[in-house]
ZANUSE-566401 format. One line per 3 residues: number of its first residue (from 1); their letters; for each residue x, z, y of C-alpha. Coordinates in pm, whole numbers, m for minus. Each point is the difference from the previous one (the first is absolute). Layout:
! residues N
NUM) a) X:Z:Y  ...
//
This chain:
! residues 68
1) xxx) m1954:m1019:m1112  m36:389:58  214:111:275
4) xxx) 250:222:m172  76:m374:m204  45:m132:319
7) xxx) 254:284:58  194:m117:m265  13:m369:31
10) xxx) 125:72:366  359:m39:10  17:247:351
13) xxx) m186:258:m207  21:m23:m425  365:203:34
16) xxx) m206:315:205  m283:m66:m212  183:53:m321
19) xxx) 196:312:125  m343:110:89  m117:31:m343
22) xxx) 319:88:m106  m48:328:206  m386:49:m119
25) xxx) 154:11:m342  268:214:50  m181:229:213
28) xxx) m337:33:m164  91:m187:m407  m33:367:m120
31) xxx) m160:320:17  387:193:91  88:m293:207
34) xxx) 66:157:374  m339:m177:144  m198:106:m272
37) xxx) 123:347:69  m27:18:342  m368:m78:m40
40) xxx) m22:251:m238  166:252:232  m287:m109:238
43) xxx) m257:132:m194  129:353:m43  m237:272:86
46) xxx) m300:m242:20  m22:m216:m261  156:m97:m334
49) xxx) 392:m122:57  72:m102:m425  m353:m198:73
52) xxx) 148:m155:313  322:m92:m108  m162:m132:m341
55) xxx) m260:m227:238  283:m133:234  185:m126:m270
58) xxx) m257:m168:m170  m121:m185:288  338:m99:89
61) xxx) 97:m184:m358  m380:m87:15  82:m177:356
64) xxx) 364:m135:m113  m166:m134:m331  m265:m215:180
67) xx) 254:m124:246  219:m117:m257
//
């Protein structure tokens, strides 16, 4: 069983584990979602922040898609 499973079959951690992704998605589910824009705010002056923002997000519902 891959570990993050074993996170949720554990009854001491499946509630933290949920809120977990819970966060991810609120945090990073789109490009104007805070996270996403604080990564893009990151980028400012040295690299592309719409890129950023665009690549955060899609890793994160990439991430939250496999784990569901």
């Amino acid at each position: 069983m891959p570990k993050f499973e074993l996170l949720r079959a554990n009854d001491a951690t499946r509630e933290v584990t949920e809120e977990a992704l819970s966060y991810l998605e609120t945090l990073f589910g789109n490009e104007a979602a805070l996270g996403s824009l604080m990564a893009g705010r990151a980028e400012e002056g040295i690299g592309n922040p719409e890129e950023v923002r665009a690549s955060v997000s899609l890793l994160a519902l990439d991430l939250l898609e496999r784990l569901a």
